[in-house]
C-alpha positions as MATLAB code, in Angstrom:
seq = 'XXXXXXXXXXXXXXXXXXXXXXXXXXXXXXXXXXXXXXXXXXXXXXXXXXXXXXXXXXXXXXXXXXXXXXXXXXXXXXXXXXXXXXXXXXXXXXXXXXXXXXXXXXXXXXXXXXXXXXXXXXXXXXXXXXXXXXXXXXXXXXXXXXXXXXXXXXXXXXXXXXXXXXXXXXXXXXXXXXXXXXXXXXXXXXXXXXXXXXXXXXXXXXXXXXXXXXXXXXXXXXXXXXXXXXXXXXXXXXXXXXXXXXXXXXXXXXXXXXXXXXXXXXXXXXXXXXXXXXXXXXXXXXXXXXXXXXXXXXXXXXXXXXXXXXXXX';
ca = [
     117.800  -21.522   59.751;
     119.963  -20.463   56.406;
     115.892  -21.704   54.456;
     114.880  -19.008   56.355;
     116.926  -16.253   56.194;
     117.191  -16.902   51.978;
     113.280  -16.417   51.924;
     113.689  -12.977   54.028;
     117.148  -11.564   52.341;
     119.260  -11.581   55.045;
     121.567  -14.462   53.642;
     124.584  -13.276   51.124;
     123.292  -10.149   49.658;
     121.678   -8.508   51.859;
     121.170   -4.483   51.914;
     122.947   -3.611   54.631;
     123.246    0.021   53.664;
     122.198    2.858   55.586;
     118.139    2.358   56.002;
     118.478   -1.752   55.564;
     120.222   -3.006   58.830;
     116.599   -3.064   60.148;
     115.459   -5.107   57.631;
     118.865   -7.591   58.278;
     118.242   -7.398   62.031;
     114.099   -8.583   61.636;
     115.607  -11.934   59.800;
     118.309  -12.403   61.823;
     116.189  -12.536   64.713;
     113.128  -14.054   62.549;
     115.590  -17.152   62.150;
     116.625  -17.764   65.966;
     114.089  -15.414   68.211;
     110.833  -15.063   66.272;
     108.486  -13.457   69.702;
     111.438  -10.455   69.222;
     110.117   -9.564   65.990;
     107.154   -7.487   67.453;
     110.386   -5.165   69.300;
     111.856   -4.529   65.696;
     109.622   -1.735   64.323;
     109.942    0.765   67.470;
     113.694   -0.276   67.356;
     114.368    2.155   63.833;
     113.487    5.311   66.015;
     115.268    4.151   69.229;
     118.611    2.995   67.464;
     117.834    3.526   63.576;
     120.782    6.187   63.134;
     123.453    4.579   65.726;
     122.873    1.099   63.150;
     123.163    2.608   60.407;
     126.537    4.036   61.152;
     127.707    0.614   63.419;
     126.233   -2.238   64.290;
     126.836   -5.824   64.772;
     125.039   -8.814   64.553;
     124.737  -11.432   67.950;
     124.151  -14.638   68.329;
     124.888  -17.454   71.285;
     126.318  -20.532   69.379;
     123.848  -22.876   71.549;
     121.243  -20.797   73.281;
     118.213  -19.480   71.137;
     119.516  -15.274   71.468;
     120.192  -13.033   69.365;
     120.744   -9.635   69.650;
     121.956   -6.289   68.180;
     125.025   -3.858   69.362;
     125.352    0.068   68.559;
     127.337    2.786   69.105;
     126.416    6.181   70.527;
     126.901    9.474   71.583;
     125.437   12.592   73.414;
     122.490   13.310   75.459;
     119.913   12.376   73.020;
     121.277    9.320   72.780;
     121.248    8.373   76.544;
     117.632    9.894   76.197;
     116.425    7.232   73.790;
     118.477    4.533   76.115;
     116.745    5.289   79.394;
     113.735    5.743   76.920;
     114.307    1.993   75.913;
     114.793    0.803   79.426;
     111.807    2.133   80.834;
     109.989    0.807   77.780;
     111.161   -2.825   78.591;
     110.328   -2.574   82.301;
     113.637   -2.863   83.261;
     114.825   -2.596   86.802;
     114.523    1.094   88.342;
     117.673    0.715   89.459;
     119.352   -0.089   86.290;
     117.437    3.475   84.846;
     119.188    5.100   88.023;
     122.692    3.520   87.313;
     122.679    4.285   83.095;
     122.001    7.937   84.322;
     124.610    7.998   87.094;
     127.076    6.316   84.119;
     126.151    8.793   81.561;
     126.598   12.009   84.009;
     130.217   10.549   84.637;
     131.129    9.813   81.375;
     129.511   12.646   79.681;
     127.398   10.758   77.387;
     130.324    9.628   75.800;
     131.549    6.371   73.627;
     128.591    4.550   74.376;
     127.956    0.810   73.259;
     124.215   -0.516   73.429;
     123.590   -4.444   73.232;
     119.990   -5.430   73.096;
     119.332   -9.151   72.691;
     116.465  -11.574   72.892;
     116.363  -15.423   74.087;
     113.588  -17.669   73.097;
     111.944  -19.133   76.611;
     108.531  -19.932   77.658;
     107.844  -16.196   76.425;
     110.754  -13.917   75.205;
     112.664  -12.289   77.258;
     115.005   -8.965   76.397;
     118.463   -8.444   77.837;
     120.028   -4.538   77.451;
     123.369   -4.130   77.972;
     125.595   -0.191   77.745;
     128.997    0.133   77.890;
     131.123    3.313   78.727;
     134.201    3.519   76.934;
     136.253    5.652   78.561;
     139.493    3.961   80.304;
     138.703    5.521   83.756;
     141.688    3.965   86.444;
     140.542    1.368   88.241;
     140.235    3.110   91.761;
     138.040    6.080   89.999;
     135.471    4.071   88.422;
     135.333    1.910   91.886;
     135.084    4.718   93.555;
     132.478    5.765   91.214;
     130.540    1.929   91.715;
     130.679    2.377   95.394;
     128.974    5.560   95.472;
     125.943    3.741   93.460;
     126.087    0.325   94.933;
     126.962    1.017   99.027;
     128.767   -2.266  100.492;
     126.953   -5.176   98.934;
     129.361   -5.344   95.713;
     132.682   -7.590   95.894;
     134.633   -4.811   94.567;
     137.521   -6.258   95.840;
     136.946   -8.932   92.856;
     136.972   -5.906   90.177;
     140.435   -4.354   91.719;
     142.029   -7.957   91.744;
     140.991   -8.871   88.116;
     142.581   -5.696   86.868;
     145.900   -6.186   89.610;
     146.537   -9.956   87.914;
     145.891   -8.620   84.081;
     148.382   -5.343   84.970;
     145.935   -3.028   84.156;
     145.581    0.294   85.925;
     142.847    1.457   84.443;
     139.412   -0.550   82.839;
     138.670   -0.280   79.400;
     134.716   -0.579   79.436;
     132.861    0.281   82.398;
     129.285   -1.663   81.985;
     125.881   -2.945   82.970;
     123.220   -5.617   82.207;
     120.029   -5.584   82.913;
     116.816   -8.032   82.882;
     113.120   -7.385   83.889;
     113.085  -10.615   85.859;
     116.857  -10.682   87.661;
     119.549   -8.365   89.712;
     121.544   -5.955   87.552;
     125.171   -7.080   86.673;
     128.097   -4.497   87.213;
     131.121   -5.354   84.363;
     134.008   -4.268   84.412;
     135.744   -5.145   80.832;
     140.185   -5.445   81.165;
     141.932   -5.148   77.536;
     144.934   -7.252   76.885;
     147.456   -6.440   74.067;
     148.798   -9.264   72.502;
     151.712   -9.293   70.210;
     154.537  -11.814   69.217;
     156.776  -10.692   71.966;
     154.399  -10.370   74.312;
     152.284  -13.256   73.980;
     153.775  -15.935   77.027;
     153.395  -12.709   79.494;
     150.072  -12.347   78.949;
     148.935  -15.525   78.245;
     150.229  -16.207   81.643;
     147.801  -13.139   83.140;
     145.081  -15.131   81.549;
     145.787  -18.446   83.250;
     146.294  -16.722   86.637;
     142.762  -15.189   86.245;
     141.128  -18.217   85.451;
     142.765  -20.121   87.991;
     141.367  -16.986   90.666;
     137.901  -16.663   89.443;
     136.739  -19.848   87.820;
     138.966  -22.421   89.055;
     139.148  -26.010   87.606;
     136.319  -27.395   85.513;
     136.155  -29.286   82.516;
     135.379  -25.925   80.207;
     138.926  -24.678   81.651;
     140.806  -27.794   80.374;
     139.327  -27.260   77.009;
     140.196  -23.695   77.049;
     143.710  -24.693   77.996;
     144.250  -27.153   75.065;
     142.292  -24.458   72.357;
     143.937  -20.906   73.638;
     146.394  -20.884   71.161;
     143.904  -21.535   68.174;
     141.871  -18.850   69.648;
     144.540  -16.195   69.786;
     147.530  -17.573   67.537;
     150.956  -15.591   69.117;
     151.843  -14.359   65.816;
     149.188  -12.283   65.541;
     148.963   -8.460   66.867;
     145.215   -8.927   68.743;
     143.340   -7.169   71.472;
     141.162   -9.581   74.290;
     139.096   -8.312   76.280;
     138.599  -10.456   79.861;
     135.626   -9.016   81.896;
     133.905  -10.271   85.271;
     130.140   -9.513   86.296;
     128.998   -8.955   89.771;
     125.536   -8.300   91.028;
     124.765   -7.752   95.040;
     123.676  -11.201   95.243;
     127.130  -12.276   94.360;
     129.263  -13.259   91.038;
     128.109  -16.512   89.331;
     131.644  -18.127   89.541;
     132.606  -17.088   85.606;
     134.887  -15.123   83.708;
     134.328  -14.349   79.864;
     137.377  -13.312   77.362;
     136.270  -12.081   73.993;
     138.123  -13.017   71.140;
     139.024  -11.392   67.700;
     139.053  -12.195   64.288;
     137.752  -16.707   64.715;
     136.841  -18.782   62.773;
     133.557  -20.548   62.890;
     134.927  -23.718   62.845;
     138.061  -23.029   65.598;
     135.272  -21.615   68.032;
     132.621  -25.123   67.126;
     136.083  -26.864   67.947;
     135.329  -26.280   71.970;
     132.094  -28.141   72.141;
     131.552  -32.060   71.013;
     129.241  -33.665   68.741;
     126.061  -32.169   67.642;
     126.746  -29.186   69.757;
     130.267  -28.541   67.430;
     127.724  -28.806   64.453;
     125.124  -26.442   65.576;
     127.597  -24.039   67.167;
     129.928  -23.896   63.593;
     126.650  -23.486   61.569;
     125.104  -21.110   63.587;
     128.160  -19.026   63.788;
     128.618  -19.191   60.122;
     125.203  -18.127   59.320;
     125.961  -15.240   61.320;
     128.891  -14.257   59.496;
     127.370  -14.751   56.825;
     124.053  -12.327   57.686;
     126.646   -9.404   58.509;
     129.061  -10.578   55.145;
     132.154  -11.630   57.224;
     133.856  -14.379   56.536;
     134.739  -14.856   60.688;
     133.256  -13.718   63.810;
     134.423  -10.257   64.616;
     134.710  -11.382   68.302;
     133.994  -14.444   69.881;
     132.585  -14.363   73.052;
     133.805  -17.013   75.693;
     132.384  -17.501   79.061;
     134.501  -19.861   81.918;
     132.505  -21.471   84.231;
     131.624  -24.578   86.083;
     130.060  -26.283   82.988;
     131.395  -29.073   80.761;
     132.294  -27.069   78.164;
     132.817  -23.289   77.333;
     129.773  -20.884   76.909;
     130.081  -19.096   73.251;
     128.703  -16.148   71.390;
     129.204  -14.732   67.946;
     129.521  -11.261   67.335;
     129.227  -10.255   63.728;
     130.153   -6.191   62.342;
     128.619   -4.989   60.083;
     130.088   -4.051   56.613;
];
């Protein structure tokens, strides 16, 4: 992987200036998602301004994906996203529910996440994100209008009741060619010195509610305090995904400011190698020396679920 991002000028040096994040996001996803590279040139006129100004790098520390996140604004902007979605052959409904989002939030503080996984072919994953702290009972007011009764909504309310939080901090969607759209709601927690045990105690109580005991909870109990030391001022974001067929029985917390080798610490063996490498190499593509966030997903599995996310300079 680092061979071939050296050959294509990704690695160390790279331009990243206005007009060369393209260039950084073709070898970044040359290195782990080669079929994405035929997406990459239509990509300049769909996204080319919002990278240039913000982006950041994404890649899953086991999983062939990688991916690409932006930051937007207006109705042009939402025009080249539904653009991009009906491009993609995404879901109809997910086209209906980014325009019902964007009409709410008046095409405001908009995050895009496009990412690519190497299968039998490749498949793309879009993501948006709303930014705009609407209280919990408005934007599930807002989801039941769109959804009808099918949604646990219930689930959204009572993630936000345990974390304290009266009002959600990202509302958001995901969306595949091949599988139900996923609602998101994303919680923030504020984490300082003082106020550390409080919340770290939220945490455990919604972990305990949505994913239960497994073995990846046990290791997230032993490594929580690497991943957000308490004498740190930090922001974590905890977020739960529902589609009408039902959650998948996870919760994910994104983490600031890790380490590479603290997040390769939750896996064992060759998968703590490839995880700290892979996650290094992406710090590296963006010119970070650690992950900007680390994404970690709770579930039923033996260990953790990770992804890097990388800003760019």
């Amino acid at each position: 992987m680092e061979a071939v991002l050296r050959r294509h000028g990704a690695y160390g040096g790279a331009d990243l200036s206005a007009g060369g994040r393209i260039g950084a996001l073709r070898d970044v996803l040359a290195a782990v998602v080669p079929g994405a590279l035929a997406d990459v040139d239509a990509l300049g006129d769909a996204i080319g301004p919002e990278l240039d100004a913000y982006g950041e790098f994404i890649a899953s520390a086991e999983a062939p994906v990688a991916g690409v996140l932006v930051r937007g604004e207006g109705a042009g902007f939402t025009r080249r996203v539904a653009a991009l979605l009906d491009d993609w052959g995404m879901p109809e409904e997910s086209r209906r529910f980014h325009a019902t989002l964007a009409e709410a939030f008046e095409h405001k503080r908009v995050f895009l996440k496009l990412e690519w996984q190497r299968a039998a072919k490749t498949e793309r994953q879009v993501a948006v994100y709303y930014r705009r702290r609407p209280r919990v009972h408005d934007a599930l007011k807002l989801l039941a209008a769109f959804t009808g009764t099918c949604l646990r909504l219930q689930d959204f309310r009572e993630l936000g009741a345990l974390l304290g939080k009266d009002t959600v901090h990202f509302v958001a969607f995901t969306t595949r060619a091949d599988a139900p759209l996923q609602y998101k709601f994303y919680f923030s927690q504020y984490l300082t010195p003082d106020s550390y045990a409080a919340a770290d105690h939220r945490l455990q109580r919604c972990v305990q509610r949505f994913v239960g005991d497994s073995p990846a909870v046990t290791r997230w109990l032993a490594y929580r305090d690497r991943l957000a030391p308490r004498h740190r001022e930090q922001t974590l974001f905890v977020s739960l995904a529902q589609s009408e067929d039902g959650g998948d029985g996870s919760l994910k917390i994104d983490y600031p400011d890790v380490a590479p080798l603290v997040a390769a610490g939750l896996l064992d063996g060759r998968s703590a190698a490839q995880a700290e490498e892979r996650l290094r190499w992406l710090c590296e593509a963006a010119g970070r020396d650690e992950l900007s966030y680390l994404g970690l997903r709770l579930g039923a599995g033996a260990h953790p679920v990770l992804k890097g996310y990388a800003d760019l300079p």
